[in-house]
N, C-alpha and C positions, 0 to 999 in steps of 0.2 A: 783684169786686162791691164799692161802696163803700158805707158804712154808710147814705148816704141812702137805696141801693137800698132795702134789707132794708126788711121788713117788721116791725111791733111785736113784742119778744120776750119771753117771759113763761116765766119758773122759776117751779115751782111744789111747794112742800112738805104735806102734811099737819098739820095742829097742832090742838091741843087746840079751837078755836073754831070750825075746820072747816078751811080754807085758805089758805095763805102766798103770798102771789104776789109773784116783782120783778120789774117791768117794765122794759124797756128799750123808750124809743120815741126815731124819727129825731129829732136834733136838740133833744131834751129830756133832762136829770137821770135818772136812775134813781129808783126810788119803789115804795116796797113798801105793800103794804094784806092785809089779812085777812078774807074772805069766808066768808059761813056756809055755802053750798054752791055746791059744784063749777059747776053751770049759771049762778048766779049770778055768779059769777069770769068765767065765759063772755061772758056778755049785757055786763060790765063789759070786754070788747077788743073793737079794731076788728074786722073780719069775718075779714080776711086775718094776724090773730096768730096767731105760730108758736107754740107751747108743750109745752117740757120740763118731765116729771112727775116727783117720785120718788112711785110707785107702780104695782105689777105692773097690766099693760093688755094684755090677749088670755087669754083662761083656758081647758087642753086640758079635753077630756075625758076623761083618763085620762092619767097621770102616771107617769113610769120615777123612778131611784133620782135624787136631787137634786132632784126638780122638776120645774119646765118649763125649757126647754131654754136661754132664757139666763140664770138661774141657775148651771145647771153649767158652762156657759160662763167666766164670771166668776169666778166664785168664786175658782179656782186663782192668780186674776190678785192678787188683796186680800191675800194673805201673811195677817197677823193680824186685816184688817180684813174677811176672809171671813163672819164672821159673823152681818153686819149685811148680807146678802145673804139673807132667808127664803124659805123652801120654799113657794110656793104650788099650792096643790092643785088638783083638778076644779070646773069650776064648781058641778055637784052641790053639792059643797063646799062650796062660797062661799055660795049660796043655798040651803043646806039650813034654816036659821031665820034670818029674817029680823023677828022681831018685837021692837019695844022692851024693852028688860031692865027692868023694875021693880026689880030685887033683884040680888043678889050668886050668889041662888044661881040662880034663872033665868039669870044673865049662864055661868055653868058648865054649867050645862044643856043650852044653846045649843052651849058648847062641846065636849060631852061630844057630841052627835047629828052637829055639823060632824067630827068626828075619826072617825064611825063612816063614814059617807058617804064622806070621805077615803081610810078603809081597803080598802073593795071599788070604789073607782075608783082604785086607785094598785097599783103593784109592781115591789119588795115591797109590801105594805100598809104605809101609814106615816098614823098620823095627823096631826093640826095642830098646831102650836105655839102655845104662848100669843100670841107676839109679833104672827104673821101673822094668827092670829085677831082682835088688836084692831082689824085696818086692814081688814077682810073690806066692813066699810059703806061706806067710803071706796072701794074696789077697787068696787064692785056702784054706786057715782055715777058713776064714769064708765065702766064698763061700759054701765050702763041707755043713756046719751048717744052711746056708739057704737055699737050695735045699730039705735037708734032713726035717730041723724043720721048715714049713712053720709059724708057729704062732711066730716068733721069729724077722719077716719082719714088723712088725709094731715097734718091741724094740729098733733093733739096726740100726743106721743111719751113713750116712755119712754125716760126712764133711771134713775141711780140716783147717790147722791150721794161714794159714795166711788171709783166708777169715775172720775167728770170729777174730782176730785181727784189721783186716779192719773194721768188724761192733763195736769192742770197742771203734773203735779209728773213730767214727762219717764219717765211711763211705771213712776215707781216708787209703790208704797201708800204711806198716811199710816203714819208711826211711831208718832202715838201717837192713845189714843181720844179721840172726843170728849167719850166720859160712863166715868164709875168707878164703878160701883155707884149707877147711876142719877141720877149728881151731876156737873152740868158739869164739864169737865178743861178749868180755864185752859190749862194748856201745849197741849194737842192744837187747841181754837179757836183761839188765838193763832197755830200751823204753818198752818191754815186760812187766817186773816187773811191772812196774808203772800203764800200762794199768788194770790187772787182778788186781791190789792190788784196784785199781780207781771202780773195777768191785764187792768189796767186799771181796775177797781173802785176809785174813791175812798176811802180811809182813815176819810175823815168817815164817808161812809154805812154802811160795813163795823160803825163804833164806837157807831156810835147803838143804841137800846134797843128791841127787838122790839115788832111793835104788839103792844096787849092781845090776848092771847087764842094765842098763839103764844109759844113760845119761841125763848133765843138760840140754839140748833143748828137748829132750823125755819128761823131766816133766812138761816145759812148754807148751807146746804143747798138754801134756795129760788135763794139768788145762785147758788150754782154751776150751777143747772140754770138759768138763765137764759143762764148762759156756754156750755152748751151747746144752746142755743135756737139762740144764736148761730153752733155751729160747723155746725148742720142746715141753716140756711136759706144758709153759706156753701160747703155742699156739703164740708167737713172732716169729717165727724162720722164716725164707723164705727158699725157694727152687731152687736151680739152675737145670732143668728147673724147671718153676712150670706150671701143677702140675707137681712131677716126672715122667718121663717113664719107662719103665719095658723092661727086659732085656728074652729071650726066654722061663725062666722058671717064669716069672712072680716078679722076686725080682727088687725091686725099682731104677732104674739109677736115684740120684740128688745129689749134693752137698746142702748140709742144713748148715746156720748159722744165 
């Protein structure tokens, strides 16, 4: 297939403003932009763009030890970098409180009700992690979007961002992290850099400074999963599991890279 074939490609990260995206279109620059919500990221591609996510997309209802299943999958694969791989629970779970946080302690509250939910839908019981609880609003945007828009479950995929990094980097994990006590790691971005620039990505664009509202691991993270937009719609990509499984309303549980 030659790149005019493909179709527009779109990585896409999570970040503080809502969402990272870097597109890839036939014959144009790459160009990243920052969206307040997921739908809106959406309405902003052509019909037929492909788009890699990092975040969890198909949610069981009822969860064994690790997770859902490509989770456990993965993980084993990540050496050090496994635990940036979080546990996501039942959808119960996810949807257990859904209302704005006013406060710090309602923001706990929330989390203290989603962890009890998590316990009598999982086994062993396992509650939620701080971590995967911050993304739970984000996971429930585009969830809401594939329930609603079934034809929309062939476009957009999962993966995750230090698996395509593994597969740039001939199958072996990154050595070092990106963040050290919640503080960028020049040296871990810069192994990053190197990979995605090795992968085609322009040096300039790699080096430029995140748009507002996102940060600089958001953008790496978005490129990479745009690099794997690319290996989907080139039929290269593999599936954790493969094929994927389907989650109650039929949307795809795998991690793709």
């Amino acid at each position: 297939m030659s790149l005019d074939a493909l179709p527009t490609l779109v990585g896409v990260d999570g970040c503080k403003a809502g969402w990272i995206a870097v597109t890839a279109r036939p014959a144009r620059a790459l160009d990243v932009r920052v969206f307040p919500s997921f739908e809106g990221l959406l309405s902003g591609m052509p019909d037929d763009a492909l788009l890699a996510v990092d975040m969890p997309i198909g949610l069981p209802d009822f969860t064994r030890r690790g997770g859902r299943g490509p989770e456990s999958l993965v993980r084993p694969l990540l050496g050090e970098r496994q635990s940036s791989v979080f546990s996501i629970p039942s959808r119960a779970a996810v949807y257990a409180d859904e209302a704005p946080f006013r406060s710090l302690d309602a923001w706990y509250d929330a989390h203290r009700r989603a962890s009890e939910t998590a316990r009598w839908t999982s086994d062993p019981p396992r509650g939620v992690s701080i971590q995967a609880f911050g993304i739970f609003s984000k996971i429930r945007e585009i969830d809401r979007l594939l329930r609603e828009r079934p034809e929309l479950r062939t476009r957009i995929h999962e993966s995750h961002p230090e698996m395509a990094f593994r597969c740039l980097n001939a199958g072996m994990p990154m050595s070092l992290p990106k963040k050290v006590k919640n503080r960028v790691n020049p040296a871990g971005m810069e192994e990053r850099k190197i990979l995605l620039a090795s992968s085609g990505v322009p040096r300039m664009f790699l080096d430029q400074s995140p748009p507002r509202g996102a940060a600089s691991d958001d953008f790496l993270d978005a490129t990479a999963m745009c690099l794997v937009a690319g290996r989907i719609a080139r039929g290269e990509a593999m599936s954790f599991p493969s094929p994927p499984g389907r989650d109650s309303y039929g949307i795809p549980i795998a991690i793709w890279c």
